[in-house]
N, C-alpha and C positions, 0 to 999 in steps of 0.2 A: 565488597564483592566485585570482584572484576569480570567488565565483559567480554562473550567468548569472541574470539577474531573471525570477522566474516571468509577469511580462506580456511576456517577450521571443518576439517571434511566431516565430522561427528556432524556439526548443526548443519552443514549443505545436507547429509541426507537424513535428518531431521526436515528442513525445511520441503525438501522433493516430498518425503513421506508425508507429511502435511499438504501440501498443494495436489499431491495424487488423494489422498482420502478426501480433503474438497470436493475436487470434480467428480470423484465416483458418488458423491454426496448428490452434487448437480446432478448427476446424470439421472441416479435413482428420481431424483424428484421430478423433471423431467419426463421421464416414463410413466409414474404415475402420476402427475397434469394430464401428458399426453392419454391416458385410460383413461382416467377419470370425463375428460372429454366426448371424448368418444361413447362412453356410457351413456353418457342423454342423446345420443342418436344410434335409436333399436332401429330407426331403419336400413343400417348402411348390411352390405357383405360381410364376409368374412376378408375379402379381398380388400374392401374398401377402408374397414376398420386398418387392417394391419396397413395400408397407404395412408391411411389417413394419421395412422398415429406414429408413423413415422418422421411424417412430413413435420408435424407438432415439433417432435422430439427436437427434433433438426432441428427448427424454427427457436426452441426455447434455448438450444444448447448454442449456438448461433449467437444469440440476446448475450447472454452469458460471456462466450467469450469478448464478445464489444464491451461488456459492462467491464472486464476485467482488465481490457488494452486500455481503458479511459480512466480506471483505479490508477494504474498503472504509472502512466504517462504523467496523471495527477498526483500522483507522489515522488517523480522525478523532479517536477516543475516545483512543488512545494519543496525537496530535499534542498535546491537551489536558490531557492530564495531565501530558505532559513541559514543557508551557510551562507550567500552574503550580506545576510543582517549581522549573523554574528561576528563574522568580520570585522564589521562597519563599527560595532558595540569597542569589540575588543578596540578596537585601533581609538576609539574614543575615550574606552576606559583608559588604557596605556597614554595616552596624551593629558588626560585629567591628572592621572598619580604623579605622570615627569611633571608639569605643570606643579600640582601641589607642589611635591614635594621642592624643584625649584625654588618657588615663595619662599617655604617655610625655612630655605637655608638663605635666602638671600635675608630675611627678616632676621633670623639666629647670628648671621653675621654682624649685621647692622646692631642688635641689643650687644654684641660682647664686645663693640667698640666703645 
């Protein structure tokens, strides 16, 4: 099974439609942190509550997108390291096979003398 091409527009909005139902995922959750919050304090307003669990909202939604720039950033960094290991692999496997096989005709030479 072959995989689809990252310019393929099908899975870019595949992927947008995944990362939007994420955050609306965040978000809802977020909201209810933020009430759920706010419920252990019957003292506050009406005015207070909706200030206050804004300010949550914010605060958690905030959290989130940092958590997401540091995923993020951390999977460029790792994308990069693993493609020049594999490089480094390749370039040693391909030096081991010429090598061998090298050998094994300088030897095949040398028995048919």
């Amino acid at each position: 099974m072959s995989r689809p091409s990252p310019d393929d527009p099908v899975q870019g909005g595949l992927r947008r439609l995944d990362g939007y139902l994420y955050w609306q995922a965040e978000l809802a959750e977020a909201r209810k942190e933020a009430t759920a919050f706010c419920d252990r304090l019957p003292w506050l307003t009406a005015g207070e509550r909706r200030d206050l669990e804004e300010e949550y909202t914010r605060a958690r939604v905030d959290m989130a997108k940092a958590a997401i720039r540091r995923i993020a950033d951390r999977r460029t960094e790792l994308r990069a390291e693993y493609e020049a290991r594999y490089q480094h692999l390749r370039r040693r496997t391909i030096a081991l096979t010429l090598g061998t096989a090298s050998c094994i005709l300088t030897v095949w030479e040398l028995l048919r003398q």
